[in-house]
C-alpha positions in Angstrom: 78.9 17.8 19.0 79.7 21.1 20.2 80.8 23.4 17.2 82.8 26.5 18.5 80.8 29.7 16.9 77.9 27.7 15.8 74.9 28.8 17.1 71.2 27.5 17.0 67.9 28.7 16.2 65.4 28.3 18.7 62.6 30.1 18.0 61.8 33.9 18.0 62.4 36.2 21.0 61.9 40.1 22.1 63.1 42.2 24.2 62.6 40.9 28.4 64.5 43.7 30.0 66.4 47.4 29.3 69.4 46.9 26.9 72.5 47.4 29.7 76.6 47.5 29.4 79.0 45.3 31.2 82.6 44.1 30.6 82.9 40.8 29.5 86.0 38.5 28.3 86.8 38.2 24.4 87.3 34.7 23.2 91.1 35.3 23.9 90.3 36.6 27.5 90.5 40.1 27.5 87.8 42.3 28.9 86.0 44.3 26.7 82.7 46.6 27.2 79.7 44.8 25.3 75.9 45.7 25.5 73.7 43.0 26.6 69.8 42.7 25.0 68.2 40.7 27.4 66.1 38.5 25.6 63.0 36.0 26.2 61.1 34.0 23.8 58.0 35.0 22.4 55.7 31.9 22.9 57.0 32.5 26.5 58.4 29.0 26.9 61.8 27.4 27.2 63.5 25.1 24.2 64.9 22.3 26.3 68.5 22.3 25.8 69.8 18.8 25.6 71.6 17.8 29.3 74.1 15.5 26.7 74.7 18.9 24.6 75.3 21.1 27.2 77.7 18.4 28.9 79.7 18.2 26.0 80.1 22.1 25.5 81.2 22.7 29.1 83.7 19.4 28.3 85.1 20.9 25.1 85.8 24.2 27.3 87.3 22.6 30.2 89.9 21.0 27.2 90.6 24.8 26.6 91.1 25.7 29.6 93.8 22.7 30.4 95.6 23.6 27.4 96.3 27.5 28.8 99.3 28.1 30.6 98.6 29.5 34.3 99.3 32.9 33.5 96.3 32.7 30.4 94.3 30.6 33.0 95.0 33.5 35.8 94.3 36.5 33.4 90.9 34.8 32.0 89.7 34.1 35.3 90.1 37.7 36.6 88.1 39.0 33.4 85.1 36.4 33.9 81.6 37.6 34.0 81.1 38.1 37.6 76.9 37.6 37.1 76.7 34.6 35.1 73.3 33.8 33.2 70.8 31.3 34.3 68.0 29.5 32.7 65.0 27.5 33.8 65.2 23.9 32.9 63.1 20.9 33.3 64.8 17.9 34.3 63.7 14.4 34.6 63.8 13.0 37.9 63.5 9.9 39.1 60.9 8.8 42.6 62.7 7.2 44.3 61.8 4.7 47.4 62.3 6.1 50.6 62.5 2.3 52.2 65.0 1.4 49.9 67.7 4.2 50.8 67.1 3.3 54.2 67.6 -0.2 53.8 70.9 0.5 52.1 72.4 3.1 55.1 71.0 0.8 57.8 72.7 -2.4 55.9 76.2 -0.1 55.9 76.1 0.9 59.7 77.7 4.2 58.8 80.1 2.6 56.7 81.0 3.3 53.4 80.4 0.3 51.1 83.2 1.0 48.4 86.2 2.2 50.6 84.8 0.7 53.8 85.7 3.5 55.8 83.7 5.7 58.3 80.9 8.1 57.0 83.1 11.4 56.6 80.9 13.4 59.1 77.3 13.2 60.6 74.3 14.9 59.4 71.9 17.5 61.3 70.1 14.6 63.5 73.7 13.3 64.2 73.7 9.9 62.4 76.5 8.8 60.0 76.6 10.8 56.3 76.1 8.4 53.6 75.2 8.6 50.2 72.6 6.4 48.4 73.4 5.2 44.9 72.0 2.7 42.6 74.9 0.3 41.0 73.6 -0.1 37.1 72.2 3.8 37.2 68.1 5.0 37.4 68.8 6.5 33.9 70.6 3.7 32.6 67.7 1.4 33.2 68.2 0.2 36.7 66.4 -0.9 39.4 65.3 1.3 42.6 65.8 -2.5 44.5 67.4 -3.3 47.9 69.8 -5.5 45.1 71.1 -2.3 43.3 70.6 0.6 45.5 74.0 1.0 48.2 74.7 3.5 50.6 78.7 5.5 50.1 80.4 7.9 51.4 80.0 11.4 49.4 83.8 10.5 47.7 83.3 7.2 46.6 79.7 8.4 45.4 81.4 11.0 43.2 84.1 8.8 42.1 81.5 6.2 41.1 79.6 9.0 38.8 83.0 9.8 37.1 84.7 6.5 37.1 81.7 3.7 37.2 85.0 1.4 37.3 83.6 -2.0 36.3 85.6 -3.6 39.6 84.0 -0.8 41.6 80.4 -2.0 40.0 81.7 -6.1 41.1 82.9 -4.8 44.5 79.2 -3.6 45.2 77.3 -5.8 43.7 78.9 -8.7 45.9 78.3 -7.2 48.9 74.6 -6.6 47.9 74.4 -10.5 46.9 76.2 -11.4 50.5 73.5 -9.0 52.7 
């Protein structure tokens, strides 16, 4: 679990670029001047940060956030590092079968298979926008099978990702047995 001031060792690092200044927030939100060491690891390569870790540390700080009144909210935003840092990551992605994604737009005729309405918009060779999504998750052991994979309109795919309601999961999965 993310522990606020706790920081971890990952191995030991030099100098990548010319020490520089910029103003960035405090942990109460007010803008101060700080000197930033860019910094690289020696052994040149990157400590994967756990996707779950870094999930739950953006969570913990969006728990803040909620608890600021709009006038803290307001005044942190304003003082927010305007270049924010990046990293390089490896991420595990999974192949996924071409015929089946098809199989699942074509089978939904530019319908949404959750909400039944029409695809929100068309794409750039004019045919109905629809999302592909698997009903028990890739990373969560499922299949990439005509049975699992359905095709859903880009809000019900996002609602599915945060919500994965269980009558959501029933809804699809009958209309996979019924095609």
């Amino acid at each position: 679990m993310f522990v606020e001031l706790e920081y971890v060792y990952i191995g030991a690092v030099a100098l990548a670029a010319e020490p520089y200044f910029e103003k960035q927030p405090d942990q109460n939100g007010l803008s101060r001047e700080v000197c930033v060491f860019p910094l690289k690891l020696k052994n040149g390569e990157l400590s994967p940060i756990d996707k779950n870790h870094l999930n739950r540390v953006f969570e913990t700080k969006t728990k803040k956030a909620k608890r600021l009144n709009d006038e803290e909210i307001k005044r942190r935003a304003k003082n927010a590092r305007k270049n924010v840092g990046s990293r390089k990551a490896i991420i595990q992605q999974h192949e996924r079968n071409p015929w089946v994604a098809e199989h699942a737009k074509r089978l939904a005729k530019g319908y949404c298979m959750l909400c039944d309405q029409p695809a929100p918009f068309k794409n750039k060779a004019g045919e109905p926008y629809l999302e592909t999504h698997h009903i028990i998750w890739l990373a969560k052991g499922g299949e990439d099978t005509i049975a699992n994979t359905v095709a859903l309109c880009p809000n019900c795919h996002r609602k599915m990702h945060i919500q994965n309601d269980k009558k959501d999961i029933q809804r699809l999965q009958m209309k996979c047995k019924a095609s």
